[in-house]
N, C-alpha and C positions, 0 to 999 in steps of 0.2 A: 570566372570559372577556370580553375587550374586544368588542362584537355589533359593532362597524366601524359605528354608527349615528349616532354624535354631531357635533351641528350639524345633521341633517335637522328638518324640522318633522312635525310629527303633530297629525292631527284624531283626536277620541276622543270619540265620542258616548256618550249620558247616564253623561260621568259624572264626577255631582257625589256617586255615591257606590258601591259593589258591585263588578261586577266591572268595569266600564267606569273607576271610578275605580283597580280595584287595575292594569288595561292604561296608566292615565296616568302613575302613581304611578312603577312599572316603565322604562317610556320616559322619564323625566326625570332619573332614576338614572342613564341608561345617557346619558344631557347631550344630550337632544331637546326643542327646543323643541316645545311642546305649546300648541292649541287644544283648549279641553275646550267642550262644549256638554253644555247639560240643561235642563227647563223650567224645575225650582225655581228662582231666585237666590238667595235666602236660602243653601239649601245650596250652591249652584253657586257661591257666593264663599267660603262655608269651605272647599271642594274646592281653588279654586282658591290659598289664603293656604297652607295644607300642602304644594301642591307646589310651591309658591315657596318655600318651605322647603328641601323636597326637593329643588331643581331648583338653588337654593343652593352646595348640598352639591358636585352634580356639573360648574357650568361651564355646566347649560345657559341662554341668555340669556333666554329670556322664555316665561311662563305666560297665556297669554289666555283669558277666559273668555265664552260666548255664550252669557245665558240666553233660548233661544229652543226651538220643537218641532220638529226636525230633520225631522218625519214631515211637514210642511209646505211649502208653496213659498217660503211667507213665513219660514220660520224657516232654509230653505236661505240662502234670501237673502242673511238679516243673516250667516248665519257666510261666507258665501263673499265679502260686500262686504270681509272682509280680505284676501282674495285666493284662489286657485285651487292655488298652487303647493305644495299637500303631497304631500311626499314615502311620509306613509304615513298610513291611513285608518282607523281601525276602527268599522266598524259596529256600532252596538249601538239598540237600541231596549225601552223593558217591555212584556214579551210580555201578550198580549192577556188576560182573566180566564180562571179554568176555571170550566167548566159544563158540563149539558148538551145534546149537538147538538142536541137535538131544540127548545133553547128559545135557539137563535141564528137570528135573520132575517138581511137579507140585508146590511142595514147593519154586522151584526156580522161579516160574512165581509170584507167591503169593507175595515172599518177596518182588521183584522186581517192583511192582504194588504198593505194601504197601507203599514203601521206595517215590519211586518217581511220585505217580500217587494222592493214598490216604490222603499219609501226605501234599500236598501242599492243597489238597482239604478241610483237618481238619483246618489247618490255616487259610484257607481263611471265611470257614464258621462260625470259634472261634473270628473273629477280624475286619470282614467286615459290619456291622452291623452298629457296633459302629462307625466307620467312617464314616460311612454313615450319621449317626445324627451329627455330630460333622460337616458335609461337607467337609472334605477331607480325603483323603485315597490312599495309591500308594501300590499295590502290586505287587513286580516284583521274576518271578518264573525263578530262571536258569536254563531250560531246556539241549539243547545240539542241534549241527547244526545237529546230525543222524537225527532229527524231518523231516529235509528239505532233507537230502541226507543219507539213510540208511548205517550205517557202519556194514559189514556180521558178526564180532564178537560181538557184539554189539546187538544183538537182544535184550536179554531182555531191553536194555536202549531203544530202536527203538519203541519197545510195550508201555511201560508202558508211556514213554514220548508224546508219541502221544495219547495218550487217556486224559492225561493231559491238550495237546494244543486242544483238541478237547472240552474240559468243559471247559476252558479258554474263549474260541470262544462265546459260550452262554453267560456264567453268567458276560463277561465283557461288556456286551450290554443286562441287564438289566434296571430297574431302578438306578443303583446304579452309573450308567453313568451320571441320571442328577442331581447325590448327589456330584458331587466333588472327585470320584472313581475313577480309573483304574488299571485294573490290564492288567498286560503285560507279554510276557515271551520272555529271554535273553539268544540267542541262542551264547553259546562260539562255535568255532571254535578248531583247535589246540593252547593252550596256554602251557606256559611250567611249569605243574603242577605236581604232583605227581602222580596225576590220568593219563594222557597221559604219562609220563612214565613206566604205569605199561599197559597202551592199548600196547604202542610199543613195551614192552616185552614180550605181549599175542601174537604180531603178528610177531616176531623176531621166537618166539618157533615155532609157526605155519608154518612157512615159510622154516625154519631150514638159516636162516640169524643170522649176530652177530648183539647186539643190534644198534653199532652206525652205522651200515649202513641203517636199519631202520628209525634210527633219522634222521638221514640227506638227505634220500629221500622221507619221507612226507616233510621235509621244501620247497626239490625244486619240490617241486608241490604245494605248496603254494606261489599266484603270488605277493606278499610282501616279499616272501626270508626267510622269519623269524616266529617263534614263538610271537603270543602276550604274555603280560605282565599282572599279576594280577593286577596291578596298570591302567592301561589303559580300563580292563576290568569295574572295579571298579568306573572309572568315566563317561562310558555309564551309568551304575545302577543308579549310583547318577541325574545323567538328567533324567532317567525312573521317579524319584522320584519328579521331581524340581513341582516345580509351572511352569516353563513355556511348562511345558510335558504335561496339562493340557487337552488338545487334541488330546492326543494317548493312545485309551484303545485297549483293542482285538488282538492287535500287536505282531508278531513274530520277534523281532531285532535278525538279524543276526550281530557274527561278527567274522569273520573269513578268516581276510587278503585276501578276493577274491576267496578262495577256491571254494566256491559254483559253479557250470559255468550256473546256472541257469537266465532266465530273470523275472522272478515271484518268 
């Protein structure tokens, strides 16, 4: 399926590698020019040399890369000193540790808020504007499925995420809805990232378990068997993005092999 995307440009935060990299990965396939931002540079230029590779392949013209902390004013900065005019957005940030509430103060709510509450809210308000007048615009914010089913070490990600899907709710049923808008949010499930291996090692310590027995009984409790793929992740984002997604704003995509056992 041709997504009707190509020659837009795309910001894609952290990612020099996971699911933020398999959302770039996807978009430059489909021949979008891509900004990728993440702290590391080290990895943040192997990210970016694969998908100049990839990006190769499909036509699209140019792979930019800003290693800078998006969660920052000063790391907004430097990505926006290229300009303002993208066409499509995705939020992404590494969610804050797990532990327990009882041994986070108040700086640890703050960060946590900052990172993944405020920063997708500076981007939306730094970039949504200008789509607007332009007539198209995709903003897809990767949240986490705790939004839909709370994970207990996991609080600060449970808080600040949800107050995110809760301004999502409003401002994606604004006027901006009948500018050619939507913003959405893309809830992963267990994928096999670096970030879920460090959740399964919060919860291996917790437990007083070795880690691969951890790993191997979240899989079978996931009713696919399996861990998703940044790559698969990657091309939900890109349909978030297409033109023919044109009629889903406000949205919480789940996707998480079935885990959820909910009906809503």
């Amino acid at each position: 399926m041709d997504l009707g995307i190509a020659g837009k440009t795309a910001l894609v935060c952290g990612a020099s590698k996971g699911l933020g990299y398999g959302c770039a990965e996807a978009l430059v396939r489909e021949g979008v020019n891509v900004v990728i931002v993440a702290r590391g540079a080290e990895a943040l230029e192997a990210a970016a040399k694969k998908l100049t590779e990839a990006a190769g392949a499909s036509g699209a013209p140019f792979v930019k890369h800003v290693a800078a902390d998006i969660t920052t004013e000063a790391g907004r900065a430097a990505v926006f000193a290229l300009g303002h005019d993208f066409d499509i957005v995705v939020t992404n940030a590494g969610g804050p540790p797990p532990g327990d509430f009882r041994n986070w103060d108040r700086e640890a709510w703050i960060k946590a808020v900052d990172a993944n509450m405020l920063t997708p809210i500076e981007l939306i308000k730094a970039t949504v504007d200008g789509m607007a007048k332009r007539g198209f615009g995709r903003i897809v914010n990767i949240t986490s499925s705790s939004v839909k089913s709370p994970i207990d070490i996991l609080g600060l990600s449970n808080g600040a995420r949800s107050g995110l899907t809760g301004f999502v709710a409003g401002v994606a049923r604004t006027a901006i809805a009948a500018q050619g808008v939507t913003i959405n949010n893309l809830l992963p499930g267990s994928f096999d990232t670096d970030r879920l291996k460090g959740t399964m090692a919060g919860t291996a310590q917790k437990t007083g378990q070795d880690f691969d027995t951890v790993w191997e009984a979240r899989k079978k409790n996931i009713p696919a068997k399996r861990f998703g793929t940044p790559a698969e992740f990657g091309a939900i984002c890109a349909f978030l993005c297409s033109m023919q997604a044109g009629y889903m704003t406000g949205q919480n995509v789940l996707a998480d092999g079935g885990a959820y056992p909910g009906t809503y």
